[in-house]
C-alpha positions as a Markdown table, in Angstrom:
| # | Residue | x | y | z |
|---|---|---|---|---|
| 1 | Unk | 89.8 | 111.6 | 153.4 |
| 2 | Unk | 86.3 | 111.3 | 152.5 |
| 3 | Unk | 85.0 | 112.0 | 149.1 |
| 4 | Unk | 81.9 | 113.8 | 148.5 |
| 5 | Unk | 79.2 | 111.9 | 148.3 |
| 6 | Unk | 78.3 | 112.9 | 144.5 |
| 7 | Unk | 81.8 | 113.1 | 143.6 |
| 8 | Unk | 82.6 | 110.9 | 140.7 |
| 9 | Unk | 84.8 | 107.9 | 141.3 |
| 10 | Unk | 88.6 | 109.1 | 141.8 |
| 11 | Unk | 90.9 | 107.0 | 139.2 |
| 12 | Unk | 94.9 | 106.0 | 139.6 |
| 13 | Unk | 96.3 | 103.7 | 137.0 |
| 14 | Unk | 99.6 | 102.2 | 138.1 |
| 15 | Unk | 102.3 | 101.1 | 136.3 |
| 16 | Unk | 106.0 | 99.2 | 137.1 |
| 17 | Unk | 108.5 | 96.6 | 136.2 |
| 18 | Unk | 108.0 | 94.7 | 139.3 |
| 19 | Unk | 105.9 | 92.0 | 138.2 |
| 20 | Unk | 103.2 | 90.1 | 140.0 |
| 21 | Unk | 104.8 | 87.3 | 141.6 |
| 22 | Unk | 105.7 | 89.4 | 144.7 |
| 23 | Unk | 104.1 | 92.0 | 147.3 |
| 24 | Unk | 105.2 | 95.3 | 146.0 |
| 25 | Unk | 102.3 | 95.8 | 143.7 |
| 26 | Unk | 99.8 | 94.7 | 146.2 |
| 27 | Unk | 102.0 | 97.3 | 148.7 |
| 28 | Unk | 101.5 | 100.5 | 146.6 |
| 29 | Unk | 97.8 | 99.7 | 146.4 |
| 30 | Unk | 97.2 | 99.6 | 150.3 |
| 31 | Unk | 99.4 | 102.6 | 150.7 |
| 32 | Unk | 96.6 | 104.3 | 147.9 |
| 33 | Unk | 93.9 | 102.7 | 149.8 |
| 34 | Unk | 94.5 | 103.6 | 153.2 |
| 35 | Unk | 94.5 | 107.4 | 152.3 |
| 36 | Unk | 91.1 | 106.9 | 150.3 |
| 37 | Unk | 89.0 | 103.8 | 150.3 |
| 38 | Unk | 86.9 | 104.4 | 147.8 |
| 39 | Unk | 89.3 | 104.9 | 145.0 |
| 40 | Unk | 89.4 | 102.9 | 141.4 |
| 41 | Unk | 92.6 | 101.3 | 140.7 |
| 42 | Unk | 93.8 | 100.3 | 137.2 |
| 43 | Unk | 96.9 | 98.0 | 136.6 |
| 44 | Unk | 98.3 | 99.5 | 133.6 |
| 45 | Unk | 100.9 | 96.4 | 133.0 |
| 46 | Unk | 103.9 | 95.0 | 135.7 |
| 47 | Unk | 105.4 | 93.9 | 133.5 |
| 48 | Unk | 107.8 | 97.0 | 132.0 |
| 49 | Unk | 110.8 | 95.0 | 131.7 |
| 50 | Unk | 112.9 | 95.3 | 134.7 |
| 51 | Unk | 114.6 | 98.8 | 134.7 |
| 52 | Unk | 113.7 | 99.7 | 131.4 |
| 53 | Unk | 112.9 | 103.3 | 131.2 |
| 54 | Unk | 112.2 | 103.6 | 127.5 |
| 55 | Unk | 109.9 | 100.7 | 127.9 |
| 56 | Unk | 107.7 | 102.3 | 130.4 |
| 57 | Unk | 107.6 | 105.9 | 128.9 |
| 58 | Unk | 106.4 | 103.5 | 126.0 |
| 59 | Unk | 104.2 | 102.0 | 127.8 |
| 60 | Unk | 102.6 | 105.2 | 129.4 |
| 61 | Unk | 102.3 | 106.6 | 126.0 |
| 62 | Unk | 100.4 | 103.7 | 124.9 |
| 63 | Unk | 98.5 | 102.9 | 127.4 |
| 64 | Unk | 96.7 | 106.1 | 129.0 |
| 65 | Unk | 95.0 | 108.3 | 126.6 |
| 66 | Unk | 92.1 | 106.5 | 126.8 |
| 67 | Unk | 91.0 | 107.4 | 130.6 |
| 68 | Unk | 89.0 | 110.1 | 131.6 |
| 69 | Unk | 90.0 | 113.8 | 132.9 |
| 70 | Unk | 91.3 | 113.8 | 136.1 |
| 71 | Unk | 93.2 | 110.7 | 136.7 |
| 72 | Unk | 96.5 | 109.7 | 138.1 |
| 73 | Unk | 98.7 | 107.9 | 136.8 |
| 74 | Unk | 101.2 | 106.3 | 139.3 |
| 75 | Unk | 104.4 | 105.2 | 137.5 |
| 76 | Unk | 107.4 | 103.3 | 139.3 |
| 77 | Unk | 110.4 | 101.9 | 136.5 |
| 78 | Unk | 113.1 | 103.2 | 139.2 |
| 79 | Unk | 116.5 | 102.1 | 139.1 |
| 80 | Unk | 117.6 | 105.1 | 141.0 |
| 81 | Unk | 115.7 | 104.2 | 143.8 |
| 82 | Unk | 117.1 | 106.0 | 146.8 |
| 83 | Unk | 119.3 | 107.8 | 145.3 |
| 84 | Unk | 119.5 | 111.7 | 144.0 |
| 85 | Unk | 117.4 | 111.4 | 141.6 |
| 86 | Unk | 114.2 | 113.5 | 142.6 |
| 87 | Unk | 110.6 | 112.3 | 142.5 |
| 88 | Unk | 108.0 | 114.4 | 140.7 |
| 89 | Unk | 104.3 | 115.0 | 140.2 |
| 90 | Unk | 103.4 | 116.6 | 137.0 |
| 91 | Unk | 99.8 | 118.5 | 135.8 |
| 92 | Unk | 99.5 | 118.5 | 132.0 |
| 93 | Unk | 95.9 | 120.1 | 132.1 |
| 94 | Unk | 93.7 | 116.8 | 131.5 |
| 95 | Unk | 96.2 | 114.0 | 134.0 |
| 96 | Unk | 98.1 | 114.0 | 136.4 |
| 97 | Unk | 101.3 | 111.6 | 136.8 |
| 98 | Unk | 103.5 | 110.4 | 139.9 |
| 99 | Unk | 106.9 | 108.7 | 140.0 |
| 100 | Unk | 110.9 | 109.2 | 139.3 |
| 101 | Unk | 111.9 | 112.1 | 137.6 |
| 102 | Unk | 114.1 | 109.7 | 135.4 |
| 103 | Unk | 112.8 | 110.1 | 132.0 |
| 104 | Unk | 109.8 | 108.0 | 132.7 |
| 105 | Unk | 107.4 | 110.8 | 131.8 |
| 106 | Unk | 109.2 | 111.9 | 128.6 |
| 107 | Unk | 106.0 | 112.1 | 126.2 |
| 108 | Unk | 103.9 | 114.6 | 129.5 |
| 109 | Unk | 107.4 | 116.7 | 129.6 |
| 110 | Unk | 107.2 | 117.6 | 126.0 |
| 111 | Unk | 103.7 | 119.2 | 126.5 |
| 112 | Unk | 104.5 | 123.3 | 127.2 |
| 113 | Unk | 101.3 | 123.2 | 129.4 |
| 114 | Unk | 102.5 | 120.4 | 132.0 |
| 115 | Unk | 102.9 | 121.8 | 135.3 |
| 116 | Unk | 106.2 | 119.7 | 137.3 |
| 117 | Unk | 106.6 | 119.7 | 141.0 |
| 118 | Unk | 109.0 | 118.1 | 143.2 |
| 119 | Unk | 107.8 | 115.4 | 146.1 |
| 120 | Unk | 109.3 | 117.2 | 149.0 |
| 121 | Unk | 106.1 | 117.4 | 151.3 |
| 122 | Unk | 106.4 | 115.0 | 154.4 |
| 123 | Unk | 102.4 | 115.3 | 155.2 |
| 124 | Unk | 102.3 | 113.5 | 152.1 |
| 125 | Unk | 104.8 | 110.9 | 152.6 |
| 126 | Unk | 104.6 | 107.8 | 154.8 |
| 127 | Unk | 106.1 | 108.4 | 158.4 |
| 128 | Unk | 108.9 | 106.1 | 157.4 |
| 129 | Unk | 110.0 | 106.0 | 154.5 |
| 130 | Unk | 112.2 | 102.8 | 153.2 |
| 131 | Unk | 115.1 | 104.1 | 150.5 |
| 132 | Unk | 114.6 | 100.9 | 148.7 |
| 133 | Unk | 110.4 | 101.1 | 148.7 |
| 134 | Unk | 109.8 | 105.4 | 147.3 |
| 135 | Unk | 106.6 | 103.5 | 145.4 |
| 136 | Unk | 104.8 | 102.4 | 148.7 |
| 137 | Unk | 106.0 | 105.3 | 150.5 |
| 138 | Unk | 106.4 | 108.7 | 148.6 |
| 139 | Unk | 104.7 | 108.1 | 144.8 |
| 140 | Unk | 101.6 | 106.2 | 146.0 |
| 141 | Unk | 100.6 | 108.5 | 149.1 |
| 142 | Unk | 100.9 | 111.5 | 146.6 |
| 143 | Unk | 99.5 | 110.2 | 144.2 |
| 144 | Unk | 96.3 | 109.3 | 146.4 |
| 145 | Unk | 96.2 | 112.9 | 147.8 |
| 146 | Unk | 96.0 | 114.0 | 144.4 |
| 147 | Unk | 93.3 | 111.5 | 143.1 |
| 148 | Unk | 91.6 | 113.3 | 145.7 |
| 149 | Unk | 91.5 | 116.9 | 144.7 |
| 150 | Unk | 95.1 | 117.7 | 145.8 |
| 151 | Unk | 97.0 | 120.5 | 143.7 |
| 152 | Unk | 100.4 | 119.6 | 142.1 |
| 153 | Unk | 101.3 | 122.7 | 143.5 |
| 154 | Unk | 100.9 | 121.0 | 146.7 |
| 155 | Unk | 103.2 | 118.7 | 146.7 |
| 156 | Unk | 106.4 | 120.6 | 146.8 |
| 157 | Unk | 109.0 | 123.4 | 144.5 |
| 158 | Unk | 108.3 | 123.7 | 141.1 |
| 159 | Unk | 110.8 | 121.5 | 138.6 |
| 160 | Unk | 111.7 | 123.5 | 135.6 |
| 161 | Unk | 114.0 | 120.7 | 134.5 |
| 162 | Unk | 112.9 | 117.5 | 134.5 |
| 163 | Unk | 114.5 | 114.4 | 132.3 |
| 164 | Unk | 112.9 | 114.0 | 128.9 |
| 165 | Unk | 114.5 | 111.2 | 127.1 |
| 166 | Unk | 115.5 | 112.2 | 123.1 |
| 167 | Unk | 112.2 | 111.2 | 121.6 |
| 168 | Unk | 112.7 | 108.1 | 119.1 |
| 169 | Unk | 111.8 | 108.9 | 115.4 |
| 170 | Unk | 112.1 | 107.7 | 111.9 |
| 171 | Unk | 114.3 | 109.4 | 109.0 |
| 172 | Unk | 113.6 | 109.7 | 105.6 |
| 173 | Unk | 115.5 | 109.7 | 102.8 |
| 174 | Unk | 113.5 | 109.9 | 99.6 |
| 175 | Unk | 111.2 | 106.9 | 99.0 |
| 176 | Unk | 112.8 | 104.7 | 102.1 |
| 177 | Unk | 112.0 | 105.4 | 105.7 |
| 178 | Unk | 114.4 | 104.2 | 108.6 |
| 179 | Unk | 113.2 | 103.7 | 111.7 |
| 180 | Unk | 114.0 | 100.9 | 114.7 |
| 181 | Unk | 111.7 | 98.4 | 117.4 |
| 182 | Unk | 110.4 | 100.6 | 120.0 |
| 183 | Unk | 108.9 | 97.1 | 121.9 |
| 184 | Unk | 108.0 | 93.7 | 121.7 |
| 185 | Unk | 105.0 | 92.7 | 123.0 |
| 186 | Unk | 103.4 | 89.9 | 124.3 |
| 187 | Unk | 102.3 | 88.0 | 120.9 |
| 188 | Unk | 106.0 | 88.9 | 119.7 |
| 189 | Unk | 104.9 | 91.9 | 117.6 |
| 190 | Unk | 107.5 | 93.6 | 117.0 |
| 191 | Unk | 106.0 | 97.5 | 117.3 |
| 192 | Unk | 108.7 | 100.4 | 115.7 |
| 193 | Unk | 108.7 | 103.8 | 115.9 |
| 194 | Unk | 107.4 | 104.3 | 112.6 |
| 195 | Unk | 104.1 | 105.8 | 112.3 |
| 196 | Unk | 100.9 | 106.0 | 110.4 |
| 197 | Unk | 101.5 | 109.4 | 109.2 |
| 198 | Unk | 105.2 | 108.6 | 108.3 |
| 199 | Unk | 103.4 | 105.6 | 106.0 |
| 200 | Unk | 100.8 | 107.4 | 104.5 |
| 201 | Unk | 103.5 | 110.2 | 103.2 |
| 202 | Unk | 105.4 | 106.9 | 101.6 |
| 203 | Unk | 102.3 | 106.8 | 99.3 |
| 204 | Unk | 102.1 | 102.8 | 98.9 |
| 205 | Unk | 104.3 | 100.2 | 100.9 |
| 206 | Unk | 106.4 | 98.5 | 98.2 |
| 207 | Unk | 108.6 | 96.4 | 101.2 |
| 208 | Unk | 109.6 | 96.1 | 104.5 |
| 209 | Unk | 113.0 | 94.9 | 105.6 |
| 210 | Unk | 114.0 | 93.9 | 109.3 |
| 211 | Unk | 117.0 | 92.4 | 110.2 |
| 212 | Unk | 117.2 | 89.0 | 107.4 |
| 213 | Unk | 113.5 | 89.5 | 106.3 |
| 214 | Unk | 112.0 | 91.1 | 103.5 |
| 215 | Unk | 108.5 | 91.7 | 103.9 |
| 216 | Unk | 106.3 | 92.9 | 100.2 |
| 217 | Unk | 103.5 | 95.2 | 101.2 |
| 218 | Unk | 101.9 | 96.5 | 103.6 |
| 219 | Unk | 98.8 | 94.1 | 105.5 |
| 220 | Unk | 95.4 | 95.5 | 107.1 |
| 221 | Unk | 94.8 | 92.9 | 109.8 |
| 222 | Unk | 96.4 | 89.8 | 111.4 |
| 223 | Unk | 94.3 | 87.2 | 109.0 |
| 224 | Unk | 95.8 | 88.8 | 105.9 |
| 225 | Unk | 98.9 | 86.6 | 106.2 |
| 226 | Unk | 99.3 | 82.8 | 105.9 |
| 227 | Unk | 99.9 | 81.0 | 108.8 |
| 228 | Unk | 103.7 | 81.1 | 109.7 |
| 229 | Unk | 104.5 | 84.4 | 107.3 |
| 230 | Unk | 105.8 | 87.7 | 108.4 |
| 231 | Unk | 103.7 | 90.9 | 107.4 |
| 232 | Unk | 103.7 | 94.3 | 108.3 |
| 233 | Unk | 100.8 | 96.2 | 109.4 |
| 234 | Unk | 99.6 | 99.4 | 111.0 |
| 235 | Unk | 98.7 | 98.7 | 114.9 |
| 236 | Unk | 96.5 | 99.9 | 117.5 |
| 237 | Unk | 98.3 | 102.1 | 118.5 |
| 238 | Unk | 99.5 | 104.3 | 115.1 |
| 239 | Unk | 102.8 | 102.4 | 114.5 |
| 240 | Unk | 104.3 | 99.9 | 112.3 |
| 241 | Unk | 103.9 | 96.4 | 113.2 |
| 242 | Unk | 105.8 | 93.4 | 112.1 |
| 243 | Unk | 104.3 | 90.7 | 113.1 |
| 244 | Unk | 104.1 | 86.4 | 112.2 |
| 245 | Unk | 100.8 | 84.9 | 111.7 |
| 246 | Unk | 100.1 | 82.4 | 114.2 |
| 247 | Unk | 103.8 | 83.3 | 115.9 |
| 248 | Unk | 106.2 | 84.8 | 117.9 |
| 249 | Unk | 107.8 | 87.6 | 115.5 |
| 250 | Unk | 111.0 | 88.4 | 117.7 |
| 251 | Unk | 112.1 | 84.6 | 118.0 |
| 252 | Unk | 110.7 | 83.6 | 114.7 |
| 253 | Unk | 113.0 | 87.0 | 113.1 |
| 254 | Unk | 115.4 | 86.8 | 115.2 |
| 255 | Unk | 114.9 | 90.5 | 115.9 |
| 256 | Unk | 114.3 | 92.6 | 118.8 |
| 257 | Unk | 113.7 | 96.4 | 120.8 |
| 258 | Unk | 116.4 | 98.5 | 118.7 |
| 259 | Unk | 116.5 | 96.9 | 115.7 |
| 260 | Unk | 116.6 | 98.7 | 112.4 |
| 261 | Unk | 114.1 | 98.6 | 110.7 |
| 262 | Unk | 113.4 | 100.0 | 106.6 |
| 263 | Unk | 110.3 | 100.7 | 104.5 |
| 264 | Unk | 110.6 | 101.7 | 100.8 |
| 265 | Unk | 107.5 | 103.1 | 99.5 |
| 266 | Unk | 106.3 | 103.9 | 95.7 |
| 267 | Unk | 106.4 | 107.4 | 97.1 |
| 268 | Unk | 103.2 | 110.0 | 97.4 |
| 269 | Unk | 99.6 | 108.8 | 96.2 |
């Protein structure tokens, strides 16, 4: 399919846990590609750790907001891979998203406004189509049609119930917030489900304890620490980081993804 000439440039981000030492990323791309040429690809991140739901949805959350009106965001964490599970485009009014109706789109699904379809259309599937392979053959071709105008409606039934994983939170109990490691990332941050707002109601940040650490206060940037010492800190992306200057906070703490993790504050400024 052509696109207009003074159409702007049609976007699909893509995300998985497959990595980048094999073909399958480089797959799903040409399956996008041969549909429409001219389309902008983003590699979100390949490496979701493998079969981790949570960690995608995570990921998805993080990682999207930023990109303009109209894209597509391709998604593949997929454990159920040829099996009953169902696979599902979804229109939340700004993106659109493609992949396993697993729980992988759990943030979209708690928007009222997001329209959920079922990918039952075989016009918009590949001619074969490999029940180990649903990325290259069912999530990337729709996904493409739908970079390129196509209505979710399109696609197939309406889903009126889709999996939305419980959504992680922290609880309060007075002047101490509990809360646990959403995700480690690639520097070892350890990044919890605690948020800004969550902090600012604490009023000042007396400590932070995670597994055998006690953290004093509350840091601004990276630098604030000495080399080698744990800190806490508000991240780029509005949550609670514990982090080690100069290291890896996960080995270094000994601490990782579902960890508890408590924050006593001096309560309300």
């Amino acid at each position: 399919m052509a696109p207009r000439a003074d159409a702007p440039v049609a976007i699909v981000t893509l995300t998985s846990d497959f990595g980048t030492r094999d073909t399958y990323v480089g797959a799903m791309k040409g399956a996008l590609l041969s549909i429409d040429a001219s389309l902008s690809l983003i590699d979100l991140t390949h490496h979701i750790p493998a079969q981790d739901i949570l960690g995608g949805s995570y990921a998805l959350r993080q990682g999207t907001d930023r990109f303009p009106p109209d894209t597509v965001h391709l998604a593949v964490v997929d454990p159920g891979v040829g099996s009953e599970r169902r696979g599902i485009a979804i229109d939340d009014g700004r993106h659109r998203w493609v992949g396993p109706d697993n729980g992988l789109f759990s943030h979209v699904l708690r928007q009222r406004a997001a329209r959920v379809h079922q990918l039952t259309n075989p016009d918009l599937q590949a001619k074969v189509v490999s029940p180990t392979f649903h990325g290259r053959d069912i999530f990337a071709p729709a996904a493409a049609h739908l970079a390129t105008g196509l209505d979710v409606s399109a696609v197939g039934p309406v889903v009126d119930d889709a999996i939305c994983l419980a959504q992680i939170t922290s609880q309060r109990q007075g002047n101490e917030l509990v809360g646990s490691v959403l995700h480690v990332d690639h520097f070892g941050n350890l990044i919890t489900s605690v948020t800004t707002q969550d902090v600012q109601a604490l009023g000042a940040v007396a400590q932070i304890v995670i597994g055998r650490t006690t953290i004093t206060g509350l840091s601004v940037t990276y630098a604030d620490a000495n080399p080698g010492q744990p800190m806490g800190l508000i991240g780029s992306g509005g949550h609670l980081e514990v982090s080690v200057r100069g290291g890896h906070a996960a080995r270094e703490l000994d601490v990782g993804v579902g960890a508890t993790v408590t924050i006593t504050g001096t309560g309300p400024a």
